[in-house]
C-alpha positions as CSV (number, residue, x, y, z in Angstrom):
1,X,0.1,10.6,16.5
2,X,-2.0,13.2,18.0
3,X,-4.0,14.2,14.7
4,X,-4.5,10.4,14.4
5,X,-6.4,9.7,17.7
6,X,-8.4,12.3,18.2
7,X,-9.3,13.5,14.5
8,X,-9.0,10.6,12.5
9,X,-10.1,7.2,15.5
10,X,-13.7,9.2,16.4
11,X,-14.4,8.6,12.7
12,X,-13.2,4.8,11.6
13,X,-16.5,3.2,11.9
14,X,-17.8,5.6,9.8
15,X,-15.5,5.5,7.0
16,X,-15.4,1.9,6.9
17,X,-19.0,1.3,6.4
18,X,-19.4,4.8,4.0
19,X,-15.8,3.5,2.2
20,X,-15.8,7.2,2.1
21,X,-13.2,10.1,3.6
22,X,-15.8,13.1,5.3
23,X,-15.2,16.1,4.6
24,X,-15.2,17.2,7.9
25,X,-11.4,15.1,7.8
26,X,-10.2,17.0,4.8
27,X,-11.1,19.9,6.5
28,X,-9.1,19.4,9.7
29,X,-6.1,17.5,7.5
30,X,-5.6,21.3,6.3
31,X,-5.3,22.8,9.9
32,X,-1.8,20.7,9.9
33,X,-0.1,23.7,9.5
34,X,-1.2,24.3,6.1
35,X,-3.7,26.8,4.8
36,X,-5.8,26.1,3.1
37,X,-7.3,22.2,1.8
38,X,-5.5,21.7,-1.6
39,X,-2.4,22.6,0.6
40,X,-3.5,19.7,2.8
41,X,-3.8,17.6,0.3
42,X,-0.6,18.2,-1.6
43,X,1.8,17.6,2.2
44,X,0.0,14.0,2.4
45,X,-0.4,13.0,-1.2
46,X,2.5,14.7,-3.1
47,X,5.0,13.7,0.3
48,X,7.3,12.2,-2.0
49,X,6.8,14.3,-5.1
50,X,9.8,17.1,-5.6
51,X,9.6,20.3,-4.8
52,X,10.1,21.8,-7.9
53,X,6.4,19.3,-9.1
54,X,4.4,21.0,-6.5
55,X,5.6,18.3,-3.7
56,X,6.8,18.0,-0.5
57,X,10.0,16.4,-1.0
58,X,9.9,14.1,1.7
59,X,11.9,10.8,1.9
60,X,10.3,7.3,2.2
61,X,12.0,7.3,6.0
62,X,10.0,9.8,7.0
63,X,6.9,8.5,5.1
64,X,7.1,5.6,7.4
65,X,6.7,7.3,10.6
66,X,3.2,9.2,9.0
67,X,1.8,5.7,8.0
68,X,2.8,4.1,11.2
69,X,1.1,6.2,13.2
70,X,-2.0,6.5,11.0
71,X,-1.6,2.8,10.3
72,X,-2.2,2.7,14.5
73,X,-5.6,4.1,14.8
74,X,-7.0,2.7,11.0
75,X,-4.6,0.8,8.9
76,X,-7.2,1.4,5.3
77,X,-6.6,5.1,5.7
78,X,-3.0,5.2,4.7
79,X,-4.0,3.9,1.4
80,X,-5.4,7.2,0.8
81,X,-2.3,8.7,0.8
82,X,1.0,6.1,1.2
83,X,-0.5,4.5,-1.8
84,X,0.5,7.1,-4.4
85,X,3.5,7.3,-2.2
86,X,4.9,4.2,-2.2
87,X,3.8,2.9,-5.5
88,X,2.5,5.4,-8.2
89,X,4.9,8.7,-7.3
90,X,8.2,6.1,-7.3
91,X,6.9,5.0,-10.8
92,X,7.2,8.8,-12.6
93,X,9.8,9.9,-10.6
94,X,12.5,7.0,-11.2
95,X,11.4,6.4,-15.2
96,X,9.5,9.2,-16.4
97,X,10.0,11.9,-18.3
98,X,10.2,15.4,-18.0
99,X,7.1,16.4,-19.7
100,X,5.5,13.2,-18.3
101,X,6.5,14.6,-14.9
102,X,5.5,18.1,-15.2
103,X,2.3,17.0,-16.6
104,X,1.2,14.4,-13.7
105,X,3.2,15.0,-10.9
106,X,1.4,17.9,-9.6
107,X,-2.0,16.9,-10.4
108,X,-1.3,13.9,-7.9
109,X,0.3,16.6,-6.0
110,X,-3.2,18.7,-5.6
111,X,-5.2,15.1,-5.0
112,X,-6.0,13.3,-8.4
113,X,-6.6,9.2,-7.5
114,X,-4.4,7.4,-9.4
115,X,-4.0,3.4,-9.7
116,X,-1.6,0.7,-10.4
117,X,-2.5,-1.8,-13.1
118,X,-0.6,-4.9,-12.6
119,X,-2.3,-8.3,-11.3
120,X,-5.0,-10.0,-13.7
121,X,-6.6,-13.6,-12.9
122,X,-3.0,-15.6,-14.3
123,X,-1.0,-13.4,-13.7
124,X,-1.1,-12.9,-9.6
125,X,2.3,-14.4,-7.9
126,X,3.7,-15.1,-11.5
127,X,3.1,-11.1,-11.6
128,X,5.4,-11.0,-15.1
129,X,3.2,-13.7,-17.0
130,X,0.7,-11.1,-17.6
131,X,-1.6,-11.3,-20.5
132,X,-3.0,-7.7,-20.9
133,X,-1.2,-6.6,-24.5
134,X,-0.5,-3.5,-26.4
135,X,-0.3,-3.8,-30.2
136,X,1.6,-0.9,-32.4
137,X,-0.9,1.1,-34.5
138,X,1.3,3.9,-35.8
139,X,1.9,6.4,-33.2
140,X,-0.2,4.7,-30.9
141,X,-0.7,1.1,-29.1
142,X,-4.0,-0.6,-28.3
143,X,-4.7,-2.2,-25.2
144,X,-6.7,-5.0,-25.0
145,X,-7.1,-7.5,-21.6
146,X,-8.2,-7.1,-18.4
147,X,-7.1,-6.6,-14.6
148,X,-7.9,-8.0,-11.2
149,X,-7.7,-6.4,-7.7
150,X,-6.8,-3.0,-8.7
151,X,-7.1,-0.2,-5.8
152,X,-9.0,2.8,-6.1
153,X,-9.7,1.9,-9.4
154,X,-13.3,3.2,-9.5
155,X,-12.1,6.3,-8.4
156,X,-9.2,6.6,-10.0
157,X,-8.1,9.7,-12.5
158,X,-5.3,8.0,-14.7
159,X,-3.9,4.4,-14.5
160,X,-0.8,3.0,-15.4
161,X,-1.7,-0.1,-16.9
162,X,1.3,-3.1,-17.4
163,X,0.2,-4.3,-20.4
164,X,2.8,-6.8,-22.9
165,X,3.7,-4.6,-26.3
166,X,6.4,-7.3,-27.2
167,X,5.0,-10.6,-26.6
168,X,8.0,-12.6,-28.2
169,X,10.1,-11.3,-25.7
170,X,8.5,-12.5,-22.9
171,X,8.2,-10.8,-19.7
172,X,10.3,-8.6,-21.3
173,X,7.8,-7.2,-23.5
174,X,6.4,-5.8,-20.2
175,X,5.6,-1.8,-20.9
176,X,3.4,0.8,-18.6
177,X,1.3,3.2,-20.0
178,X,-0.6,5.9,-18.7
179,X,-4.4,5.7,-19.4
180,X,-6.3,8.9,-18.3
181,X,-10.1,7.6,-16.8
182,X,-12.9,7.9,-18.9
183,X,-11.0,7.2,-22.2
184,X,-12.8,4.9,-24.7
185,X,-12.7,1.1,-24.3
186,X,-11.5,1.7,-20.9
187,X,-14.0,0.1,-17.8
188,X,-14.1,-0.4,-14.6
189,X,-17.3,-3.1,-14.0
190,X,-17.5,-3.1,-10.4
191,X,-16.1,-2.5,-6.9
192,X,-15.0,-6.0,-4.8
193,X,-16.9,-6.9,-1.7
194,X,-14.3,-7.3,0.5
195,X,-13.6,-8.8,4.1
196,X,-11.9,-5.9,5.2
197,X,-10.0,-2.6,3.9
198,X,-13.4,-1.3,3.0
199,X,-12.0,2.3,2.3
200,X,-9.6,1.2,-0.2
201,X,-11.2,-0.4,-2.9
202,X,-10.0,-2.9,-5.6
203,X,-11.8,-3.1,-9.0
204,X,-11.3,-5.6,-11.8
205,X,-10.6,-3.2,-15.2
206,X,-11.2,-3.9,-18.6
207,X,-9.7,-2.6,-21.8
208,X,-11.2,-2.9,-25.2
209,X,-9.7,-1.9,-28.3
210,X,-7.9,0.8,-25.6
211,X,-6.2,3.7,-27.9
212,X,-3.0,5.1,-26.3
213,X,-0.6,7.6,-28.2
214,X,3.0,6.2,-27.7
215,X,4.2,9.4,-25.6
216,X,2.3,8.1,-22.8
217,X,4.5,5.4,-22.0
218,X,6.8,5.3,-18.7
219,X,10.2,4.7,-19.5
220,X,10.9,2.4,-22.7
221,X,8.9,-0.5,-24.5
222,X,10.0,-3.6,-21.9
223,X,11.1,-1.8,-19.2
224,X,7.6,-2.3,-16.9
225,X,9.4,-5.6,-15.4
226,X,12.4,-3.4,-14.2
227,X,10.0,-0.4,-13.2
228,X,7.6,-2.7,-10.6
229,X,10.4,-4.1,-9.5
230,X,12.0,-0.9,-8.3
231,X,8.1,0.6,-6.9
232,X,7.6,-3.0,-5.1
233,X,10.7,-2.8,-3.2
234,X,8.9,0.9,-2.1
235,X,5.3,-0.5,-1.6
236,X,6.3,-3.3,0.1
237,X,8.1,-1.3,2.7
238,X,5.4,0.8,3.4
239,X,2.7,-2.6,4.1
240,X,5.4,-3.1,6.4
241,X,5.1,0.1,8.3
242,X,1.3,-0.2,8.0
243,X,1.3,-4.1,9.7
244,X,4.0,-2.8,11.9
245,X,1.6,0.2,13.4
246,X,-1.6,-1.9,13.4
247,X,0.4,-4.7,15.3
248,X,1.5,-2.3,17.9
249,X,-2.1,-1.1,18.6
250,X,-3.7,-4.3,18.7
251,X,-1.0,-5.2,21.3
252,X,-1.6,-1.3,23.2
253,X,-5.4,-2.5,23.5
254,X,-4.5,-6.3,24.8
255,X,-2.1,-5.1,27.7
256,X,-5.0,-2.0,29.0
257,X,-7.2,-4.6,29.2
258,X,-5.1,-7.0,30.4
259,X,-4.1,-4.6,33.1
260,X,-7.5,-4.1,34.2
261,X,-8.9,-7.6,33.9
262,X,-8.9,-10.0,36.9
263,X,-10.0,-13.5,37.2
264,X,-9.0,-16.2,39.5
265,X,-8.2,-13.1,42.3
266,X,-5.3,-11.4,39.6
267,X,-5.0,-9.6,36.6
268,X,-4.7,-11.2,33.5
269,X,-1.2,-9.7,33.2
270,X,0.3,-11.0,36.6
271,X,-0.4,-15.1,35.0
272,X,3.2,-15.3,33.5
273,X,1.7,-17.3,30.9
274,X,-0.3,-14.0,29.3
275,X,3.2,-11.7,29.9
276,X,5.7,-14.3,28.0
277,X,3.0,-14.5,25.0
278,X,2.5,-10.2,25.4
279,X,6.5,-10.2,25.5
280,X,7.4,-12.4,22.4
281,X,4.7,-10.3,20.9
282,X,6.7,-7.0,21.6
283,X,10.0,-8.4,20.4
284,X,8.5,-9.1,17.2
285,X,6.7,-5.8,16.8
286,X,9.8,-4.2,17.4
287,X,11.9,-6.2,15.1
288,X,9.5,-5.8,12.4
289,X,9.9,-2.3,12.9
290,X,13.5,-2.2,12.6
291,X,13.6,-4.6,9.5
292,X,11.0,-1.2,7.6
293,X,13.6,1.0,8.7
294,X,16.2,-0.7,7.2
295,X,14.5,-1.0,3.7
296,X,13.4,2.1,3.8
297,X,17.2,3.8,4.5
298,X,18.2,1.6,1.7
299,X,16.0,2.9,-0.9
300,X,16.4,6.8,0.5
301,X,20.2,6.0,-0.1
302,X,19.6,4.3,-3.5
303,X,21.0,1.5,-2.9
304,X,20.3,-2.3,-3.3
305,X,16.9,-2.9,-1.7
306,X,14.9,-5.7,-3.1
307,X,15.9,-8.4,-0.3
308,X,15.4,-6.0,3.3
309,X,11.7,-4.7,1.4
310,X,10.9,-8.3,0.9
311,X,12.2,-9.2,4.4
312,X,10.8,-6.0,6.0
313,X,7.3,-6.9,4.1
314,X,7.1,-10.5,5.2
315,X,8.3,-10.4,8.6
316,X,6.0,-7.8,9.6
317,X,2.8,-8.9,7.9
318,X,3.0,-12.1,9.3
319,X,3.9,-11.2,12.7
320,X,0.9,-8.3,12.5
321,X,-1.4,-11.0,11.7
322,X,-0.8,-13.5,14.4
323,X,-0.7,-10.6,16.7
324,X,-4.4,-9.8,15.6
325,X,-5.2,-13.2,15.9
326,X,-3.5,-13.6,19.5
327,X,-5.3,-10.0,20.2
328,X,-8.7,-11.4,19.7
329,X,-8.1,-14.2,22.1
330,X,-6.2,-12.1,24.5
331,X,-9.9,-9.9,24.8
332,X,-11.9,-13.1,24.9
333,X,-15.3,-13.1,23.6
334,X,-14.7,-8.8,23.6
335,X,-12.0,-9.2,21.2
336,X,-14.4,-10.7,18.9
337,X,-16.9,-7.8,19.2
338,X,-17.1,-4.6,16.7
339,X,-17.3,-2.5,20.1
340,X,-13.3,-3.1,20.1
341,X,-11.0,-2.4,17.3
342,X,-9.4,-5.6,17.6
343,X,-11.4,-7.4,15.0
344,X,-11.2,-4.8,12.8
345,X,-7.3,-4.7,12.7
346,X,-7.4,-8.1,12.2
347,X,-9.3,-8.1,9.2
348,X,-7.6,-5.7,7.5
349,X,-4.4,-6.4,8.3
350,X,-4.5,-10.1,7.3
351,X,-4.6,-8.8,3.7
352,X,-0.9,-7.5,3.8
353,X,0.1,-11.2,3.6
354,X,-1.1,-10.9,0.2
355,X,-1.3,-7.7,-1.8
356,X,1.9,-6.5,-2.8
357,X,2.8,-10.3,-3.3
358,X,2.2,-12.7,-0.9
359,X,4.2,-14.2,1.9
360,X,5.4,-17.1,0.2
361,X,6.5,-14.7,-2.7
362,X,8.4,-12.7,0.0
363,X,10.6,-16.0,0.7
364,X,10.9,-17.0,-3.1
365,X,12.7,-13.1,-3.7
366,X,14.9,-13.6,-0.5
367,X,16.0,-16.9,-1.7
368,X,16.4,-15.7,-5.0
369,X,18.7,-12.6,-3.6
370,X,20.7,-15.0,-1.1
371,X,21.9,-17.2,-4.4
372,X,22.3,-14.3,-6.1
373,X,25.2,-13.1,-3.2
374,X,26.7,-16.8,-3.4
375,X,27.5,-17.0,-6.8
């Protein structure tokens, strides 16, 4: 929490319009008890990677508390890190194999960018009617289609692309493949302009005529459905965490200034009508909270997890997003200024209603898992 404030808050402007990390942050990440910077480097992005690949061995639990409390001071940062954690790491670790792992896992260990290929422009909710194919050409498959919305993608060292390689089977045809950046056919034709999350960027990619030798696939021809499935539950818990600690900053800054603030003779805290709305506000914070946990003890334990990620997920993205709202109104005309972080947390965090499927997705899984337990 410390680190965050006064290492990491001094330099949010800057990253935001740069959409760049400063050195001068990688420097002091490695002054966390570590030595040196690739040391740094491997703690944050290789938290979840074993031991034995050059990780730290953490648990997602644990995670959590890291991107809550980065998540406080700039909510885009912990995409440089919970990213890999939540999404990519889950990915090779649950369905890869061996050589797979000890190839890649501690290259994302030491730093490498890597980057999920899933959505494309029909395939966003309907995630599994995805049109991106891989056709058999002896060993290998070639890729051809394209992606939408895809994070770090112009930065980005390998992919792992969702791509169909048996169409007449449906979603079920659904494989991932790992693409290493710069092969042939491979593009990525520009960077989104965004309304917020500037450090984290999303990228359409292209393939074309994509070669990719049939050892580089994760898991087995079909199983990509099962595979996001399992990483969603992960990903989604950690947008929760991230809404949960931008939430409970935007509500930090609201009741300062509502401390100090008088008008009408009183502080904007003593009206009772400001300290019910500050108070619901709280609750839901705090519940939000409690619903990540849950997920995330779920999924450290291995057990069933689908329904508390999507509960943790929506719950807490919606609630951070009226918060920001109610925070910019709380502040008044300085709510609405870049002088305050207020606005800033608002636009950013208004995205986790929709990346890592929407709200209204959220409710269609927890329906789905309630008829599921009534059968």
């Amino acid at each position: 929490a410390r680190f965050s404030k006064e290492k990491i808050a001094p330099l949010v402007r800057q990253m935001e319009e740069t959409q760049v990390v400063p050195d001068e942050l990688t420097k002091e990440i490695a002054e966390l008890g570590v030595s040196t910077i690739s040391a740094a480097l491997q703690e944050w992005f290789g938290y979840r990677i074993p031991v034995e690949y050059g990780g730290v061995g953490g648990d997602l639990f644990s995670l959590l508390l890291i991107i809550e409390e980065v998540g406080k001071v700039d909510p885009t940062f912990t995409s440089v890190f919970g990213y890999h954690n939540t999404l990519t790491i889950p990915i090779f670790t649950q369905f890869g194999n061996e050589e797979q792992k000890q190839k890649y896992l501690p290259k994302i260990a030491a730093g490498i960018t890597t980057s999920v290929c899933l959505s494309e422009s029909e395939s966003g909710s309907d995630a599994f009617a995805l049109q991106t194919h891989a056709l058999r050409d002896g060993d290998d498959f070639i890729l051809n289609g394209s992606k939408l919305w895809i994070t770090h993608a112009d930065r980005a060292d390998i992919f792992l692309i969702m791509a169909n390689a048996a169409p007449e089977k449906g979603y079920k045809g659904i494989t991932c493949f790992i693409v290493d950046a710069g092969i042939p056919g491979l593009s990525v034709p520009r960077k989104e302009e965004k309304l917020g999350l500037h450090l984290a960027s999303n990228c359409p990619v292209t393939m074309e005529n994509v070669r990719v030798p049939s050892s580089n696939i994760i898991g087995e021809i079909g199983s990509g459905y099962k595979m996001m499935t399992h990483a969603l539950a992960d990903g989604r818990t950690g947008v929760a965490a991230l809404a949960v600690g931008g939430a409970r900053s935007v509500l930090d800054h609201a009741v300062r200034y509502a401390m100090e603030r008088k008008q009408f003779g009183k502080r904007l805290f003593d009206f009772q009508a400001m300290q019910h709305q500050m108070a619901k506000a709280s609750v839901e914070i705090e519940a939000a909270q409690l619903l990540s946990y849950n997920a995330a003890r779920l999924i450290d334990q291995n057990m069933p997890s689908v329904k508390a990620a999507s509960m943790a997920k929506y719950y807490a993205t919606e609630v951070a997003s009226q918060v920001c709202l109610q925070g910019i109104k709380w502040l008044g005309a300085l709510g609405y200024m870049k002088s305050m972080p207020v606005e800033k947390f608002f636009r950013d965090l208004i995205a986790t209603t929709i990346f890592e499927g929407t709200s209204n997705i959220q409710l269609n899984t927890i329906a789905a898992c309630i008829k599921a337990e009534h059968r």
